[in-house]
N, C-alpha and C positions, 0 to 999 in steps of 0.2 A: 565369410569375409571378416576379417579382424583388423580392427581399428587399432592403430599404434600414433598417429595423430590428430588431436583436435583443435581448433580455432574458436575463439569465439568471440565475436563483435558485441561489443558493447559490456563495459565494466561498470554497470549498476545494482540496482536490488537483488534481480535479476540474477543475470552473469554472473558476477562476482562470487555469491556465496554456494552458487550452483554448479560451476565448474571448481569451486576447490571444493568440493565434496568430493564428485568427479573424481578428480584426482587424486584426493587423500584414499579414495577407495579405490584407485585402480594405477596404483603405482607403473607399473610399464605402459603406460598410454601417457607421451607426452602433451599436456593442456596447456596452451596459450591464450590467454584473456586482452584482446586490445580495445584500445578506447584513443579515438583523437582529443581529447582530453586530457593534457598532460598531466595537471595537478591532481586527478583523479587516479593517474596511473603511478605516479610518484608516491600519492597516498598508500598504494597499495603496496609500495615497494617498500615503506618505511618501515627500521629496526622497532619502532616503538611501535607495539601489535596494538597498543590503546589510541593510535590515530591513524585507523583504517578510518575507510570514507563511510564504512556504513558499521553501524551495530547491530550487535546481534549475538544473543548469549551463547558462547562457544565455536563461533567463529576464528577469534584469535588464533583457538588453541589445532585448528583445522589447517587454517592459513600457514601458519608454524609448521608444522612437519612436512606437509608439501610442498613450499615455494621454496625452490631451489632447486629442490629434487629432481619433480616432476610439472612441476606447478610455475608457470610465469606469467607475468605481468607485462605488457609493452605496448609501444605507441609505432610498432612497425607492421600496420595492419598487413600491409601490400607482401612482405615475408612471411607472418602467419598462415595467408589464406594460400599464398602459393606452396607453402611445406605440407598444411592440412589434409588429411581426407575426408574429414569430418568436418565441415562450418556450423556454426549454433549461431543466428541471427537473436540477437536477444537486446536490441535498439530502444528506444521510448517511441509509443506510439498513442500519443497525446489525441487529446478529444481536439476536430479541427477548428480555428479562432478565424478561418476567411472561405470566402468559397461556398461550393455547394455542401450540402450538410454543415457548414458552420455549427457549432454547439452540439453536434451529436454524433458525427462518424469521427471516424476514429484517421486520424492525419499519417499517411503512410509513404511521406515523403524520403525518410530515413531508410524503410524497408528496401525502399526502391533503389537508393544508393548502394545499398549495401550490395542488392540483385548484381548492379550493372560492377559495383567494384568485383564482385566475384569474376564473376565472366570475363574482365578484360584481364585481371589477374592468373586466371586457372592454365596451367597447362595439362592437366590431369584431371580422371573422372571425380565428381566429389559428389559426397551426399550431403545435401541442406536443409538445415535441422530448423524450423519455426519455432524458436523456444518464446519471442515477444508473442502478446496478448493479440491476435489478429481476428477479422470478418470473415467471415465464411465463405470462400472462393479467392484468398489470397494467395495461396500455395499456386493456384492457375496462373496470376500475373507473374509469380515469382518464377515460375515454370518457364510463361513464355517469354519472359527479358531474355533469361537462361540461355534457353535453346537458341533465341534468335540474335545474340551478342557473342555469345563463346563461341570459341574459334573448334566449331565439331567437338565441343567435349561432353560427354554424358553427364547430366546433373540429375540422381535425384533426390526430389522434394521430401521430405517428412513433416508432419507437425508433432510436437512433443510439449503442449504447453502447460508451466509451472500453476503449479496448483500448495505456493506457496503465504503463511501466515507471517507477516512481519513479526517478531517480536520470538517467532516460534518457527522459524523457518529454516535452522538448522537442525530441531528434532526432525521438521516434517519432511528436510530432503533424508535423513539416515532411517527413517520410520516412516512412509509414505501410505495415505491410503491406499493409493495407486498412482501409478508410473503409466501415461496415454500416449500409445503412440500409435499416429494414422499415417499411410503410405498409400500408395495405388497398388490396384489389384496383380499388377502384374510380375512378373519371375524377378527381375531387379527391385522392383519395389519390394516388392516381401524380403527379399535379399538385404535391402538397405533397414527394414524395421528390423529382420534379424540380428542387423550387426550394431543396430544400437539398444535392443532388449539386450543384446550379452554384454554393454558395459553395465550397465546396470544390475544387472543378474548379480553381478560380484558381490552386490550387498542386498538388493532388495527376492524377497522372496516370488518366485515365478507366478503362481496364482496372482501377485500384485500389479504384474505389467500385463496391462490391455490393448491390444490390438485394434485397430479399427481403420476404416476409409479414413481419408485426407479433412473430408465435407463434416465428416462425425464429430473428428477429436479437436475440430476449429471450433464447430459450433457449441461443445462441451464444455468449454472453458468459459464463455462467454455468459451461460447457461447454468452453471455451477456459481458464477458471483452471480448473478440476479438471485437469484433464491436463496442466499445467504443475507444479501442486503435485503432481501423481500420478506424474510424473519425479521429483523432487525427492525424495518419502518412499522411491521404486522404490531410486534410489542409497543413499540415507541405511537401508534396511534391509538392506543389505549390508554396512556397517561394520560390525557386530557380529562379523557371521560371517569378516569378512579379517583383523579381530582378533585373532579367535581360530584359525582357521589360517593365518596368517603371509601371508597376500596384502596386496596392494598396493591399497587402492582407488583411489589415480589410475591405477595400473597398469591396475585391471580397467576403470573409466568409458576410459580411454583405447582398452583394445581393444574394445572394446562399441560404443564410438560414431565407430569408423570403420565402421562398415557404415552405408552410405548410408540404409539405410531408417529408422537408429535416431539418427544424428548427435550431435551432441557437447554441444549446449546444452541447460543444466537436470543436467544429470550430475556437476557439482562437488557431490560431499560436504560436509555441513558440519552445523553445531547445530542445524539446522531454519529452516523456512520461519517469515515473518512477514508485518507490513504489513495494511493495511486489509481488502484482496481474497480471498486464497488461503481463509483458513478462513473467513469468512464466507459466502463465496459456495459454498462445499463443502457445508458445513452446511445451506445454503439447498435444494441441491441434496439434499440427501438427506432433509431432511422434503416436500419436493415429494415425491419418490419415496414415501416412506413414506402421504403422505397417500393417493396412486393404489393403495397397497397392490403398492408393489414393492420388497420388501420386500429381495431378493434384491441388486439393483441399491444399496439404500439404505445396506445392509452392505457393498456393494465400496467405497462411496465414503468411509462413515465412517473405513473402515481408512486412510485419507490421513492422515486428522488424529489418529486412533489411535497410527498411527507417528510423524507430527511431534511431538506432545507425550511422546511415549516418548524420544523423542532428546536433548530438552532435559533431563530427565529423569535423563535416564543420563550428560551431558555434567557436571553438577550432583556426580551421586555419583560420576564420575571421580575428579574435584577432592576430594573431602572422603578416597578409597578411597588414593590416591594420599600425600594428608598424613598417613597414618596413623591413618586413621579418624577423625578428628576436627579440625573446623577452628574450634573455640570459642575466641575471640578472638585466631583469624589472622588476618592480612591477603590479602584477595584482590587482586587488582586488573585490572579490566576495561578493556580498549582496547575503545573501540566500545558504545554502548548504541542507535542507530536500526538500525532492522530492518534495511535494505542500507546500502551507502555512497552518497555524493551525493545526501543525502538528511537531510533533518533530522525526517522521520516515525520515530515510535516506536511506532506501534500494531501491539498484537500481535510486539511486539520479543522474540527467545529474553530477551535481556539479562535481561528482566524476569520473567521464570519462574525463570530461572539464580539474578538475584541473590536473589529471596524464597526458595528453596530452600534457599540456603546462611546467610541470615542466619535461618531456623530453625535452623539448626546454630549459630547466633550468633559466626557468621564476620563480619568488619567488610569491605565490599567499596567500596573506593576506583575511582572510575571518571572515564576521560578520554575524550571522544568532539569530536571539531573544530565540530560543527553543533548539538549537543543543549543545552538549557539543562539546572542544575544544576534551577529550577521544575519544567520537565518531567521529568526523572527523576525527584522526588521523589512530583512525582502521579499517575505510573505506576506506582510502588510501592503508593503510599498506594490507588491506586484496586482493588487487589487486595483489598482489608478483612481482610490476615492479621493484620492487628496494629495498633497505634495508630500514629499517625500521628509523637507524638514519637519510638517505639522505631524506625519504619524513618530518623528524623532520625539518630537515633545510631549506627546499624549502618549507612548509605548516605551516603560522602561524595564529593563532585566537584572534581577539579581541571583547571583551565586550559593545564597543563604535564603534557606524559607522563611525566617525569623526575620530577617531584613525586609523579607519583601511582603508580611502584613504589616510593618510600620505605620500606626493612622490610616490603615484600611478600613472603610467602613461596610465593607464586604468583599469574603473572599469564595472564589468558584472554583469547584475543582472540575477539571475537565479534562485530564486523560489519568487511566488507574493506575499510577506510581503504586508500589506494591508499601514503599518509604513511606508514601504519606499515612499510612496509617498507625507508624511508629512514632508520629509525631508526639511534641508534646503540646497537647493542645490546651493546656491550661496558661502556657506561655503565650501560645500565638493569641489567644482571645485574649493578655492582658497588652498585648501591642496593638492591638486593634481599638478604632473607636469607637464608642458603644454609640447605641447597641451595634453589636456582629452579630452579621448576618450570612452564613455556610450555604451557600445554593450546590450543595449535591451531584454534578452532572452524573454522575457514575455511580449514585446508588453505594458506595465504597467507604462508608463512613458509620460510626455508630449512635445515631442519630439520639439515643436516650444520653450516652455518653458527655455529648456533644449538649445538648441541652441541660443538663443539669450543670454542666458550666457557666452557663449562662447564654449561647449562642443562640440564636433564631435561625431553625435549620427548615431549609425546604430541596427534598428530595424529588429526583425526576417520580410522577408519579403515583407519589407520596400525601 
């Protein structure tokens, strides 16, 4: 079976940079990316490659040779999916805010649209590809809408889920660890994994693409971020304690993660994890467990996220413990508001936990980040509902220039790892600031002897 067209719902993190790979790699395979999202589809259509909707280093230059080509952008779902033979559902599937599981499963009211738009759409057999983040027995609902809405047409199910890093997620689709892909055991199924292991083939090496059941490659995905976030909280619950007796937490990740069996990455200390995936998919993972009544299992994993938002937490009351208990109409000032660097996602960003924390103290927190708009910070606040939306206008302001934005700071926090900020010149920024300055570290990314013999008062996650 040779795929010559694809669909694919939904134009996000996702989608987006993963079907123009796709494409850029497999020129005679036409790829259409839609989104009912107009402004998002318009983004992607735009001559200027510097305002696509998502960043991501080397994207442009991928975007660029394929759209035209091979490679589209459009809001004519209902034409994509009826030309396709291939669909990639790759929709937001958001942690649920109503309902049973509220706060922990995973809201898969999109997925399901997407199911029933297939079906009334299809006049031909198609194969559907789970590229979004799903619970383990989703591919079944997905199945049975399928079968029992489409008018006799064969659908089968795959799952193929992204096992990508923001900021580094177009090395990791052209260099992958591995390519997952689960089907049913039967002659069509294997047929359908067949014919999407050989798009990929064109680039990624065969030993790299894994095969497996349906039940496998869902719950892998889900199972691959908890134990990345579960390093993450493992480091970050040991600051407290190096803290407090005088250790070194690069000191300790560094001897810890030369033992081969434990290695070194995921073991940078810092304010907590963020981003679309880690807690989401945590969460997800632990009302599955709960609902099987594993209860035991459900409590190891919560404690991930137990710890991650303890960190921010505590990162938050550093700052206020440190100004003398009180930062009511100080100046903060945040380097960095998207969750990582190389990245212009904010979801689930420390930033935004840190700065609502401190503007209940009615701290005024000036923030500079190179990718974030001043819009987007301000809806990431606002979408916390602590407050009205004018009061977080006047406690949350943004500026363009990092030099502007410690002006009469009497502390400034770095909190995601701009690679810039440490080109800064920080003998400037500590003479705009008002003393004492005061550097609270989140990222461990600063050179802390440096930094002090200037004159700053640094304290590092850890530290």
């Amino acid at each position: 079976m040779k795929i010559k067209s694809i669909c694919c719902i939904g134009a996000g993190y996702v989608g987006g940079p993963t079907m123009s790979v796709i494409a850029h790699e497999n020129p005679n395979i036409k790829v259409t990316v839609v989104d009912v999202n107009t402004d998002r589809i318009t983004a992607w259509n735009c001559e200027d490659l510097s305002q696509l909707p998502i960043f991501e280093p080397g994207l442009d230059k991928v975007v660029d040779q394929a759209r035209g080509r091979n490679l589209f952008f459009s809001t004519e779902v209902d034409k994509a999916i009826h030309e396709a033979e291939m669909i990639f559902i790759s929709v937001n599937t958001p942690t649920k805010t109503y309902g049973a599981g509220k706060g922990m499963a995973a809201d898969l009211q999109y997925v399901e649209l997407c199911a029933r738009q297939i079906a009334k759409v299809s006049t031909s057999n198609k194969i559907v590809v789970e590229k979004s983040t799903l619970p383990v027995k989703t591919a079944e609902a997905i199945k049975d809408i399928l079968d029992n809405t489409g008018d006799g047409i064969h659908f089968e199910i795959l799952s193929n889920p992204e096992f990508l890093a923001e900021g580094t997620a177009i090395q990791d689709l052209k260099a992958p660890d591995r390519v997952l892909i689960g089907g049913e055991p039967t002659k069509s199924g294997q047929e359908a994994i067949d014919a999407l292991a050989k798009i990929y083939a064109s680039w990624v090496p065969e030993d790299k693409i894994i095969k497996t059941n349906l039940w496998s490659s869902e719950l892998s995905k889900l199972t691959a971020n908890a134990f990345l976030a579960q390093r993450v909280s493992s480091i970050n619950a040991l600051t407290e304690l190096c803290e407090q007796t005088g250790a070194n937490i690069k000191e300790v990740a560094n001897a810890i993660g030369t033992d081969s069996r434990i290695g070194l990455k995921f073991l940078n200390a810092s304010v907590g994890f963020g981003g679309s995936c880690f807690q989401k998919d945590i969460l997800n993972l632990v009302y599955i467990c709960k609902s099987l009544g594993l209860n035991h299992a459900a409590d190891y994993w919560e404690q991930v996220i137990i710890i991650n938002n303890h960190q921010k937490a505590r990162f938050a009351n550093q700052i206020v413990k440190a100004l003398y208990g009180t930062v009511a109409d100080k100046k903060i000032t945040f380097f960095g508001w998207a969750f990582k660097k190389n990245t212009n996602d904010t979801r689930e960003s420390a930033a935004i936990y840190i700065a609502d924390k401190l503007i209940d103290e009615h701290a005024h927190v000036q923030v500079y980040d190179p990718k974030v708009s001043a819009l987007q910070m301000q809806s990431d606040l606002n979408h916390l509902n602590s407050r009205s939306e004018t009061e977080n206008a006047k406690y949350l302001t943004t500026h363009s220039d990092p030099y502007d934005a410690v002006v009469g700071a009497h502390a400034l926090a770095v909190i995601t790892e701009w690679d810039e900020f440490r080109t800064y010149d920080w003998q400037k920024i500590y003479d705009n600031m008002s003393k004492p300055a005061f550097v609270f570290d989140g990222r461990n990314l600063l050179d802390r002897s440096a930094l002090e013999t200037i004159g700053f008062s640094y304290k590092g996650v850890g530290q």
